[in-house]
PDB file of N, CA, C and O in Angstrom:
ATOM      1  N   UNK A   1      69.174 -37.403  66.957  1.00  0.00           N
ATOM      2  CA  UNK A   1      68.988 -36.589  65.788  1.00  0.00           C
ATOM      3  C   UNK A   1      69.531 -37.336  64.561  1.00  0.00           C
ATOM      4  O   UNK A   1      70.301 -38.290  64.671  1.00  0.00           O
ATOM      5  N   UNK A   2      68.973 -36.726  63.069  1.00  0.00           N
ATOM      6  CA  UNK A   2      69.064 -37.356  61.851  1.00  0.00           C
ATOM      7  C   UNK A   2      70.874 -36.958  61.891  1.00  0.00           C
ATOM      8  O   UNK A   2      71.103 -35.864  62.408  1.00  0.00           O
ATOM      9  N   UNK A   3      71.879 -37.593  61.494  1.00  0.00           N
ATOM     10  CA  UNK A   3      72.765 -37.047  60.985  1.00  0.00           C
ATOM     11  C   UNK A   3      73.233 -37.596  59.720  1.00  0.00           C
ATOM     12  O   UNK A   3      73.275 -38.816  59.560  1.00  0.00           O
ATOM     13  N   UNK A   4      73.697 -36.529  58.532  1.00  0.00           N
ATOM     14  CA  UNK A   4      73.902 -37.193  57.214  1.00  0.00           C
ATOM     15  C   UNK A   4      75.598 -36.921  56.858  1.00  0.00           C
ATOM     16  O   UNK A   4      76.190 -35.858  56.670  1.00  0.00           O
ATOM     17  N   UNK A   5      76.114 -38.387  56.850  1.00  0.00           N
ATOM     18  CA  UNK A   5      77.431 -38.056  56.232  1.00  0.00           C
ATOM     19  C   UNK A   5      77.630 -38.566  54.892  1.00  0.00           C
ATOM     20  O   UNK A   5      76.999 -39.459  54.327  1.00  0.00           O
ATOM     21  N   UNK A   6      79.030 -37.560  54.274  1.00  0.00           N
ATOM     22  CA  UNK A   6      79.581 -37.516  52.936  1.00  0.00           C
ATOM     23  C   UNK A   6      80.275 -38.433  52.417  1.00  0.00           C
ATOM     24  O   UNK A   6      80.070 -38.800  51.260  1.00  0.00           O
ATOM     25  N   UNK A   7      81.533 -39.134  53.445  1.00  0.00           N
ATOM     26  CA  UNK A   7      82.078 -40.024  53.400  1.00  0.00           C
ATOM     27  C   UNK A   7      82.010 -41.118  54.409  1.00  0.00           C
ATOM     28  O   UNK A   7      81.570 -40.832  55.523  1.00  0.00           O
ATOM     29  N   UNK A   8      82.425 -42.439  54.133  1.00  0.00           N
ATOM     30  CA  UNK A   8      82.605 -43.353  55.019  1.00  0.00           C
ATOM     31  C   UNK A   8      83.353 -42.648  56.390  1.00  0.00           C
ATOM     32  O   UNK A   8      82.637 -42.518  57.383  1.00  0.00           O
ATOM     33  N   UNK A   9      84.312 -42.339  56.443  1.00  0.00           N
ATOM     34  CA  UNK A   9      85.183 -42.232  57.303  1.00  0.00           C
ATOM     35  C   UNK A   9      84.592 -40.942  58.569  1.00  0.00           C
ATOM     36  O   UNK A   9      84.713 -41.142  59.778  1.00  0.00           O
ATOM     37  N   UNK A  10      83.996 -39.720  58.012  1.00  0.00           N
ATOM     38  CA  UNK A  10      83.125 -39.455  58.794  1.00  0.00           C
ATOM     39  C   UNK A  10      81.989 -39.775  59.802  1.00  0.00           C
ATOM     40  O   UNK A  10      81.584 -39.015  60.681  1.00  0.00           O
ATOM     41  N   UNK A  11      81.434 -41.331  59.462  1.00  0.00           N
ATOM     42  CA  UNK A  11      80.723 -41.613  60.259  1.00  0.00           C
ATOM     43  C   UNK A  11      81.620 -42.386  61.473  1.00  0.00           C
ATOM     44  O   UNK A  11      80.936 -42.978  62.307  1.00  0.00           O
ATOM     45  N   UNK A  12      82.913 -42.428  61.626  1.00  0.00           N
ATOM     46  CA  UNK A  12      83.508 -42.424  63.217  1.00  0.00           C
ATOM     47  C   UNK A  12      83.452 -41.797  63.764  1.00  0.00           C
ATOM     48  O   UNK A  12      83.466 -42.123  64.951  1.00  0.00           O
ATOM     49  N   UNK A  13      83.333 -40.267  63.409  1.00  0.00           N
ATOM     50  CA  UNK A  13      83.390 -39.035  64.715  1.00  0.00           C
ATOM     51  C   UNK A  13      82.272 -39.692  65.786  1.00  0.00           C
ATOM     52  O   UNK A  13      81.206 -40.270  65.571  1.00  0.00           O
ATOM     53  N   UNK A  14      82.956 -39.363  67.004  1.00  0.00           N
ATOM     54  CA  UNK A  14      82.123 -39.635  67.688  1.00  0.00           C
ATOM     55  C   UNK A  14      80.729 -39.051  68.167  1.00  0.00           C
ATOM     56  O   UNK A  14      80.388 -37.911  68.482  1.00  0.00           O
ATOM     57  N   UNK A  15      79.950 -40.438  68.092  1.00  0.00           N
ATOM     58  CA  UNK A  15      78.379 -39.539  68.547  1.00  0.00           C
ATOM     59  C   UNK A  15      77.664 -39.437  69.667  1.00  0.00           C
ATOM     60  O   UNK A  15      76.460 -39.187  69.711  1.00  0.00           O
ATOM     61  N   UNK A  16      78.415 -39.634  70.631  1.00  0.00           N
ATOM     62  CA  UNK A  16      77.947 -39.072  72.153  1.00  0.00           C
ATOM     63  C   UNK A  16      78.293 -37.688  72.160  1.00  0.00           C
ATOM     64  O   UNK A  16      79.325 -37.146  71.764  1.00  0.00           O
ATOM     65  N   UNK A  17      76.998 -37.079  72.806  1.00  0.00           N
ATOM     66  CA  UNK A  17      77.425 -35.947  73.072  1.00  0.00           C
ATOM     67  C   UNK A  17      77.280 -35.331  74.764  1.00  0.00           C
ATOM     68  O   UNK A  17      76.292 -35.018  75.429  1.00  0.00           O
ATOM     69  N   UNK A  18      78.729 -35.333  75.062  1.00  0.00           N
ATOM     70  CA  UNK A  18      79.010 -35.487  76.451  1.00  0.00           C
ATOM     71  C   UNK A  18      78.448 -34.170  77.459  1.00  0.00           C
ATOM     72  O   UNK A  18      77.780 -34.031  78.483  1.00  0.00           O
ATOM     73  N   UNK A  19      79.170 -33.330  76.471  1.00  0.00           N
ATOM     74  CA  UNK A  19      78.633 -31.971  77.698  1.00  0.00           C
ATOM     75  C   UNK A  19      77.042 -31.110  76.702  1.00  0.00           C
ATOM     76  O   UNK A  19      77.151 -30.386  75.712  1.00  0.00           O
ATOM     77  N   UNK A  20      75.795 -31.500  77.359  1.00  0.00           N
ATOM     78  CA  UNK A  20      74.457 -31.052  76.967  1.00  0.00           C
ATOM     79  C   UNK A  20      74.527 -29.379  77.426  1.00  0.00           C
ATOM     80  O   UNK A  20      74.969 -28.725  78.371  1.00  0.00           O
ATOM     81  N   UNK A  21      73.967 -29.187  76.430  1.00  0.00           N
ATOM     82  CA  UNK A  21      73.912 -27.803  77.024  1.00  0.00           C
ATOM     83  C   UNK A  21      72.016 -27.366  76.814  1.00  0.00           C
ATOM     84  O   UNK A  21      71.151 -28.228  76.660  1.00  0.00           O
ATOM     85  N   UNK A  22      71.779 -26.044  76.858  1.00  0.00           N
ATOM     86  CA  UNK A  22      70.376 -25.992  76.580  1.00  0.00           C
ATOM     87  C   UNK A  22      69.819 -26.483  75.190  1.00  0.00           C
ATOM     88  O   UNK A  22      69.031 -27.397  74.944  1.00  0.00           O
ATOM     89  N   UNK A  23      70.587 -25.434  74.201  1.00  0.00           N
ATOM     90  CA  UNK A  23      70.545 -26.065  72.777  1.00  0.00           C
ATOM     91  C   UNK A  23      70.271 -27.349  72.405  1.00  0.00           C
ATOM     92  O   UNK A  23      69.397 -27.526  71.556  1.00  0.00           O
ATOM     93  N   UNK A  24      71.086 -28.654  73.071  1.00  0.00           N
ATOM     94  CA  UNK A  24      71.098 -29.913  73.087  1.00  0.00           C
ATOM     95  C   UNK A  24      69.864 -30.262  73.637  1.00  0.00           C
ATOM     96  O   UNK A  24      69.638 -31.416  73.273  1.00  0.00           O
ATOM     97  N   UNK A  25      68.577 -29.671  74.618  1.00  0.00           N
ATOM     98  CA  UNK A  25      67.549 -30.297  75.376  1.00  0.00           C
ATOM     99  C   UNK A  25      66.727 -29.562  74.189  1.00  0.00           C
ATOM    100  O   UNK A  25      65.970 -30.464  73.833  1.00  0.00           O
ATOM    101  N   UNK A  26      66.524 -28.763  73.606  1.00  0.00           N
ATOM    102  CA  UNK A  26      65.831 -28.298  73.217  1.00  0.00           C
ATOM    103  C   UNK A  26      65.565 -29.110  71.531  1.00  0.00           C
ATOM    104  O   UNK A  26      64.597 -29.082  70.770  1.00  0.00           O
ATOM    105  N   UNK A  27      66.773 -29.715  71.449  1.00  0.00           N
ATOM    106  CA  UNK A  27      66.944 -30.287  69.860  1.00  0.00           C
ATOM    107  C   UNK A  27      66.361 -31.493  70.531  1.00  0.00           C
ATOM    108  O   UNK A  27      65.377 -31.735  69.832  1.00  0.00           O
ATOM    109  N   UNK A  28      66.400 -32.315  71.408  1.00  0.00           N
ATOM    110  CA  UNK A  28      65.645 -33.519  71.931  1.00  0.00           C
ATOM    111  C   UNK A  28      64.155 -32.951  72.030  1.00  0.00           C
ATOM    112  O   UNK A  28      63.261 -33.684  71.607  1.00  0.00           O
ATOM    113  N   UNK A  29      63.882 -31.933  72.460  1.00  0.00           N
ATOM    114  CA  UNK A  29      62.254 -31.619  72.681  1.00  0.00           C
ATOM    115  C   UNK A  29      61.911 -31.663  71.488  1.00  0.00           C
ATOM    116  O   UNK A  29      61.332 -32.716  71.223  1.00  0.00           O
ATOM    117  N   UNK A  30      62.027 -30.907  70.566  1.00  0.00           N
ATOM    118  CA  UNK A  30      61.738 -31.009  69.156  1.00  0.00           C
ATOM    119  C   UNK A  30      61.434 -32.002  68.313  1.00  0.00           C
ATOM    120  O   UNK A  30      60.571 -32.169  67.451  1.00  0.00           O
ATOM    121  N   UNK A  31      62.547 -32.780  68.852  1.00  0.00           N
ATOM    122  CA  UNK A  31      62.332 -34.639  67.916  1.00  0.00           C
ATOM    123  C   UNK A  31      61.032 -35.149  68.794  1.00  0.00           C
ATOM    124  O   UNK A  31      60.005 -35.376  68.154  1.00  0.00           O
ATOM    125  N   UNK A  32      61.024 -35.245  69.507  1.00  0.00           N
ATOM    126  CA  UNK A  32      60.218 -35.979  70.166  1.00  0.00           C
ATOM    127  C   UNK A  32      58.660 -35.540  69.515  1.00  0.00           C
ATOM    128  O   UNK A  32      57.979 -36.362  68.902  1.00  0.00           O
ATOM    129  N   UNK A  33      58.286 -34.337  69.715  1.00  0.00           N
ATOM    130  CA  UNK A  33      57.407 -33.320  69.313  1.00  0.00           C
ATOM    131  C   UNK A  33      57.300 -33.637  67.975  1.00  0.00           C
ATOM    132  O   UNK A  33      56.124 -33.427  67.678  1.00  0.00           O
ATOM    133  N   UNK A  34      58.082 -34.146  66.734  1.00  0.00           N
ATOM    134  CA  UNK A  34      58.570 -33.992  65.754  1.00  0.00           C
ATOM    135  C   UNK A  34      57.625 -35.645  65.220  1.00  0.00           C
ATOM    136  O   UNK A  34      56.927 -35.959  64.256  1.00  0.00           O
ATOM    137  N   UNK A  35      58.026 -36.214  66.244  1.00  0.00           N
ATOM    138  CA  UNK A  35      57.318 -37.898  66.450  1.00  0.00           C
ATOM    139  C   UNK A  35      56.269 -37.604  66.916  1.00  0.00           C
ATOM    140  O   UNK A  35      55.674 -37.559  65.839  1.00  0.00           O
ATOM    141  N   UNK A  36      55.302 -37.290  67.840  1.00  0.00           N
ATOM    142  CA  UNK A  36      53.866 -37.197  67.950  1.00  0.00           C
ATOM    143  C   UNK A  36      53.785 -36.879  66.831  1.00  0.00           C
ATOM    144  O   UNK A  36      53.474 -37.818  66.099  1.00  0.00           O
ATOM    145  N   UNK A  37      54.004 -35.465  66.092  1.00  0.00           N
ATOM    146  CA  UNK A  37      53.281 -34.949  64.625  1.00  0.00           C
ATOM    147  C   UNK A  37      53.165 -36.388  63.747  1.00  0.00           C
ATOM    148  O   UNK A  37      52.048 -36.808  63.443  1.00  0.00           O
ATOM    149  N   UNK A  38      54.525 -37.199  63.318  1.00  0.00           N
ATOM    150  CA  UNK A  38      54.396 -38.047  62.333  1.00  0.00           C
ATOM    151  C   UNK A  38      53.543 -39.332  63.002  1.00  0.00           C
ATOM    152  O   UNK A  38      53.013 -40.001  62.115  1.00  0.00           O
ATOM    153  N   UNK A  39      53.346 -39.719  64.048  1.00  0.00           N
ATOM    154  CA  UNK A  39      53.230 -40.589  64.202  1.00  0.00           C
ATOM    155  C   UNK A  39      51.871 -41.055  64.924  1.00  0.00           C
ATOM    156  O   UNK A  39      51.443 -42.172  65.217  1.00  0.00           O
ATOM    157  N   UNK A  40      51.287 -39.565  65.119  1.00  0.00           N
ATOM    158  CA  UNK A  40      50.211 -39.928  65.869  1.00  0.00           C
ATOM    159  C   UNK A  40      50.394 -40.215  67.474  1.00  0.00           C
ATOM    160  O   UNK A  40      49.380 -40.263  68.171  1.00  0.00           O
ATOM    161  N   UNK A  41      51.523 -40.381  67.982  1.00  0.00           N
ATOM    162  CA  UNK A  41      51.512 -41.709  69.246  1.00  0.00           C
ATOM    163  C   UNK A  41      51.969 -39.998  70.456  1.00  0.00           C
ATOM    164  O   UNK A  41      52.789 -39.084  70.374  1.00  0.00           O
ATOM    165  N   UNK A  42      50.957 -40.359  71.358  1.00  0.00           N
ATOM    166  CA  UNK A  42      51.122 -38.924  72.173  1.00  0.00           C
ATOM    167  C   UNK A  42      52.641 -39.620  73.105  1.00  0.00           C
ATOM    168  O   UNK A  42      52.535 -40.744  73.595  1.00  0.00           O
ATOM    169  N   UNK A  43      53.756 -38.957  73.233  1.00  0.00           N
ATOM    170  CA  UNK A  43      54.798 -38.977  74.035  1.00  0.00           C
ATOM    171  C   UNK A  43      54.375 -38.754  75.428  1.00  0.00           C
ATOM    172  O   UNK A  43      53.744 -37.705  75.558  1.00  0.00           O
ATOM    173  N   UNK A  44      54.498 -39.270  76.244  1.00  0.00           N
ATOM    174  CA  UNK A  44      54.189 -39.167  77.785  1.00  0.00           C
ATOM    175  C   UNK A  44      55.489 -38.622  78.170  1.00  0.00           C
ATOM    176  O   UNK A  44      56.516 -38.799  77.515  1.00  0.00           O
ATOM    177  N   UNK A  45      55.410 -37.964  79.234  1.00  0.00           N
ATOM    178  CA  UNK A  45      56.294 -36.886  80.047  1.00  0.00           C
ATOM    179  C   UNK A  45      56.615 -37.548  80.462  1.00  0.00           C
ATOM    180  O   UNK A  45      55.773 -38.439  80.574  1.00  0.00           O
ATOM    181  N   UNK A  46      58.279 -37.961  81.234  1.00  0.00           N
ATOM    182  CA  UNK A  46      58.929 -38.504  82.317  1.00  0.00           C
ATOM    183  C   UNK A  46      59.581 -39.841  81.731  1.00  0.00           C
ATOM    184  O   UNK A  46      60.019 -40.050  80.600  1.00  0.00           O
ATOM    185  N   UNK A  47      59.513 -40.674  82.832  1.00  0.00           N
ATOM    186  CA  UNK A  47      59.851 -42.158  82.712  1.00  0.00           C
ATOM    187  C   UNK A  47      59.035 -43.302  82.489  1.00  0.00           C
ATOM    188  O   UNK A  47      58.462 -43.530  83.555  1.00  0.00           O
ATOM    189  N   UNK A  48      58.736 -44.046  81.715  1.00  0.00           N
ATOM    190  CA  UNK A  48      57.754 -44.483  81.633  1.00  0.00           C
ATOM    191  C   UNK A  48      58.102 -46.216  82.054  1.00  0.00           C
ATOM    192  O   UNK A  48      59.188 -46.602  81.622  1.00  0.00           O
ATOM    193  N   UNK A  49      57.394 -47.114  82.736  1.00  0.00           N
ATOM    194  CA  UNK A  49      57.430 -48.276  82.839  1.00  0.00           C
ATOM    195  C   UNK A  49      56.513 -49.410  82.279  1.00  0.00           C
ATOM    196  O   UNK A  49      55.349 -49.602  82.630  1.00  0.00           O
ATOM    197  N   UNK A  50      57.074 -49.989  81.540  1.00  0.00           N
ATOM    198  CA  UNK A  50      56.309 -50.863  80.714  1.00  0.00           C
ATOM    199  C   UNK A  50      56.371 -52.161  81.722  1.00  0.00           C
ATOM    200  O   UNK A  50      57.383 -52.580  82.284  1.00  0.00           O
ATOM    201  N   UNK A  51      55.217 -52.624  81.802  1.00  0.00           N
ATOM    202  CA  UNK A  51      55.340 -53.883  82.875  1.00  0.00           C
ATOM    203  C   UNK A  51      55.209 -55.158  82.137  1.00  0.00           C
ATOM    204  O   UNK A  51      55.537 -56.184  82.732  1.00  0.00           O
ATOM    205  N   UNK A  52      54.607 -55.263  80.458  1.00  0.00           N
ATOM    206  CA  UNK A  52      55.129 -56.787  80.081  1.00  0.00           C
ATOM    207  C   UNK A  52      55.054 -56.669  78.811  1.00  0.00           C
ATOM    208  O   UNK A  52      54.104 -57.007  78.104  1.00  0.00           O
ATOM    209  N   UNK A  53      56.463 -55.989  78.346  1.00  0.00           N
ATOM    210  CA  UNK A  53      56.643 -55.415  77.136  1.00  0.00           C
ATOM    211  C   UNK A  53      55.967 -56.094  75.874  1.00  0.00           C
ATOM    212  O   UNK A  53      55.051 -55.634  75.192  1.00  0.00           O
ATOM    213  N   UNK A  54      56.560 -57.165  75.741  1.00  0.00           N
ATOM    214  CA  UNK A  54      56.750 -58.331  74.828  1.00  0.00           C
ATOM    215  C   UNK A  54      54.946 -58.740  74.881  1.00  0.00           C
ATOM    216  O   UNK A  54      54.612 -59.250  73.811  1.00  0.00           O
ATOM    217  N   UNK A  55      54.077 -58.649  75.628  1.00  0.00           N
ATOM    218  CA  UNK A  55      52.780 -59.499  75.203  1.00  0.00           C
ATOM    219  C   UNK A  55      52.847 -58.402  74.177  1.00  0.00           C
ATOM    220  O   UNK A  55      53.119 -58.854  73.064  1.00  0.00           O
ATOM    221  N   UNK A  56      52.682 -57.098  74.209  1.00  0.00           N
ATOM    222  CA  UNK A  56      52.254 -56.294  73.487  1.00  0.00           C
ATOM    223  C   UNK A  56      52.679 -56.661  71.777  1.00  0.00           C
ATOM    224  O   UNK A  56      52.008 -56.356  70.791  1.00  0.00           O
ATOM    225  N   UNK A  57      53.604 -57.180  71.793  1.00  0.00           N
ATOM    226  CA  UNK A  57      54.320 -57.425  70.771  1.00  0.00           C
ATOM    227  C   UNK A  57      54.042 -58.693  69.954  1.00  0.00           C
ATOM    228  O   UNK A  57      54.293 -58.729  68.750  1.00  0.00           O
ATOM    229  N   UNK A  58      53.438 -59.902  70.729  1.00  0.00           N
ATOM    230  CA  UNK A  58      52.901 -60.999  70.307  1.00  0.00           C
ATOM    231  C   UNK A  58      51.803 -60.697  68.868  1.00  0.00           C
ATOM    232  O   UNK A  58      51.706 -61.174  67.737  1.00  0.00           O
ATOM    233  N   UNK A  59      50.991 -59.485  69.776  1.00  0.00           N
ATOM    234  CA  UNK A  59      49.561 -59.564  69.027  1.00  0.00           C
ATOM    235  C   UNK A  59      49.794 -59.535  67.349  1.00  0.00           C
ATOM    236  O   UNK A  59      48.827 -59.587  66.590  1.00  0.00           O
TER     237      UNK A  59
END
């Protein structure tokens, strides 16, 4: 997620967030969802395996 801080010193809090709760899966569904809209690029469900990352990247 976007987070916006005020001061320098705020951006140490830490940004793992250890214990997920539903709230927390649901703010990940959203972004994601949030990226198809802007981006056009359909998100695939699950795990995905890229088998030769980098040609893709040559072109």
């Amino acid at each position: 997620m976007i987070k916006k801080y005020k001061t320098l010193p705020d951006t140490d809090d830490n940004q793992w967030i250890l214990e997920q709760d539903e709230n927390y899966y649901k703010k990940v569904n959203d972004f994601f969802k949030m990226i198809e809209k802007l981006s056009g690029f359909k998100v695939k469900r699950g795990i995905q395996k890229i088998k030769k990352p980098y040609e893709s990247l040559k072109k």
